[in-house]
C-alpha positions, 0 to 999 in steps of 0.5 A: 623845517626839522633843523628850525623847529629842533634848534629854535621851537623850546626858545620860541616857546620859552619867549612866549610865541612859538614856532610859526611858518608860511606855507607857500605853493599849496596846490590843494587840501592833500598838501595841506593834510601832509603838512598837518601829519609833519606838524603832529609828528614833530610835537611829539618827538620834541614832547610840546604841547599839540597846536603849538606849530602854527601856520599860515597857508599862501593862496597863491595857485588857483587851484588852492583858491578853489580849495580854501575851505579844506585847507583850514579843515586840514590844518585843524589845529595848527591853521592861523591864517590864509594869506592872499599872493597876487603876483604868484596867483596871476602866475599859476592862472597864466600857467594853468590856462596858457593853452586857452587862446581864450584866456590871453592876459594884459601885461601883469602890471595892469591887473589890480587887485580891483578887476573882477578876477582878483576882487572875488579871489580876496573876498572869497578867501576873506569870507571862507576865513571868517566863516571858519575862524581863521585870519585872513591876511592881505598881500604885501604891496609891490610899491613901497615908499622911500626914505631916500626918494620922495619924488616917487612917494605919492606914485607908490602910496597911491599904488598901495591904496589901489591895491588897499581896501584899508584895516582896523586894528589898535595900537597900544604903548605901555610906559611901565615906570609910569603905569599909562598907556597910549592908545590910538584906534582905527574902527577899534577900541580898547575896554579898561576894567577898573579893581570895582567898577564897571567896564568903560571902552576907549573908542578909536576913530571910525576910519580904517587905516589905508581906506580909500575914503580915509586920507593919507594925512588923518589925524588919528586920535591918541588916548594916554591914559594911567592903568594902574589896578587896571585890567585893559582888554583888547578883541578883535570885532569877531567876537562881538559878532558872534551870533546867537541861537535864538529863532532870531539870531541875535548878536553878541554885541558890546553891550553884552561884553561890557556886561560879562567884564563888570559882572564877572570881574575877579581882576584875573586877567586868565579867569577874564578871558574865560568868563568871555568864553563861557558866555560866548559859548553860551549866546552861540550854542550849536551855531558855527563861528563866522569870524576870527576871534581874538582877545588879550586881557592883561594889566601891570604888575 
């Protein structure tokens, strides 16, 4: 790790990310508040800006399942993200508890992310996550299909939907010499900002990608579209669920983000962003975020 953030973190930082790692085999919070103390240490000796560091923490012990909520208190300002590993999570079960005559497992590869051990695992990760303002991240699927074998295609796609409750998410392609942009959505949209005018969204289609009730083959929608004097602005749904302090809390809500992108447009895209977060700050008041926030304004020079 200290040879990799001394030789690459300025490039990185240079190209516009950063240095990012994946913490694997934490055990606990105590690991996670050594990693923390590392993390600190090494952006001052190489003089960058605290938080630059990023990390994302791999439940894969029980033991750290039962601990999630302290590991991101640990890593307040370098946490991007916890990540679900379910062949290393059933192999610590199996170790902690091998002395239980009690706890006996089938064979490894009958247990699916579906049985009742491992769904409340995922889940509770999924909510401490949102709870706290981290990413919550799936595991990688064990059956991957192949371009060279299409015989065994339909038996790995349909394994990785077992183990699949589906995202949602955008994808955009810019075409700068012609100033448009492609978009296709899965239960998320994209809002574009006019130079005068009001906000407008672009919906994407009410289906996550991967879901059990969403068929291999759906033909998802693609918007091409010019944006040229345009400001397009991308979140992610926690921002819109930010709740209120109201005696009945209310949500944030599209129609109050469509309102603070038309009211405050100055076509900066920097002073957008902002603006999003002085009336988000202002709606939630002391009340705690409960989902992971993204948002990315950007517009063609």
């Amino acid at each position: 790790m200290g040879l990799y953030l001394f030789h690459n973190t300025q490039r990185a930082l240079d190209a516009g990310t950063g240095p990012y790692f994946y913490l694997p085999k934490i055990e606990g919070h105590l690991e996670a508040r050594w990693f923390n103390e590392v993390f600190t240490w090494s952006e001052q000796r190489l003089g960058i800006p605290h938080g630059s560091i990023k990390a994302t923490v791999l439940i894969e012990t029980i033991l750290a399942a039962f601990e999630m909520e302290e590991i991101i208190h640990e890593l307040p300002d370098h946490m991007a993200g916890l990540n679900a590993g379910r062949w290393d999570y059933m192999f610590s079960a199996i170790k902690k508890f091998h002395h239980d005559p009690d706890f006996l497992w089938p064979d490894r590869s009958q247990v699916m992310m579906t049985v009742p051990m491992m769904r409340a695992y995922t889940e509770l990760m999924v909510r401490t996550c949102h709870k706290r303002g981290a990413h919550a991240i799936g595991g990688m699927a064990a059956f991957i299909p192949s371009r060279k074998d299409a015989e065994i295609n339909p038996t790995a796609f349909a394994k990785v939907r077992e183990d699949n409750d589906g995202f949602d998410g955008s994808i955009c392609l810019v075409h700068k010499p012609t100033k448009t942009l492609t978009f296709a959505g899965a239960r998320s949209g994209i809002f574009i900002l006019p130079t005068n005018g009001q906000a407008v969204e672009v919906k994407g289609n009410r289906k996550s990608v991967g879901g059990s009730r969403t068929p291999l083959d759906y033909p998802f929608d693609t918007h091409e579209f010019n944006i040229e004097d345009q400001i397009v602005v991308m979140l992610s749904d926690g921002i819109l669920d930010v709740m209120g302090e109201e005696p009945t809390p209310v949500l944030f809500g599209k129609d109050r983000f469509l309102k603070t992108l038309s009211l405050w447009n100055d076509h900066d895209p920097g002073r957008i962003i902002n603006n999003v977060q002085v009336a988000l700050d202002n709606h939630r008041g002391t009340q705690p975020l409960r989902d992971d926030m993204t948002l990315v304004a950007f517009r063609l020079n």
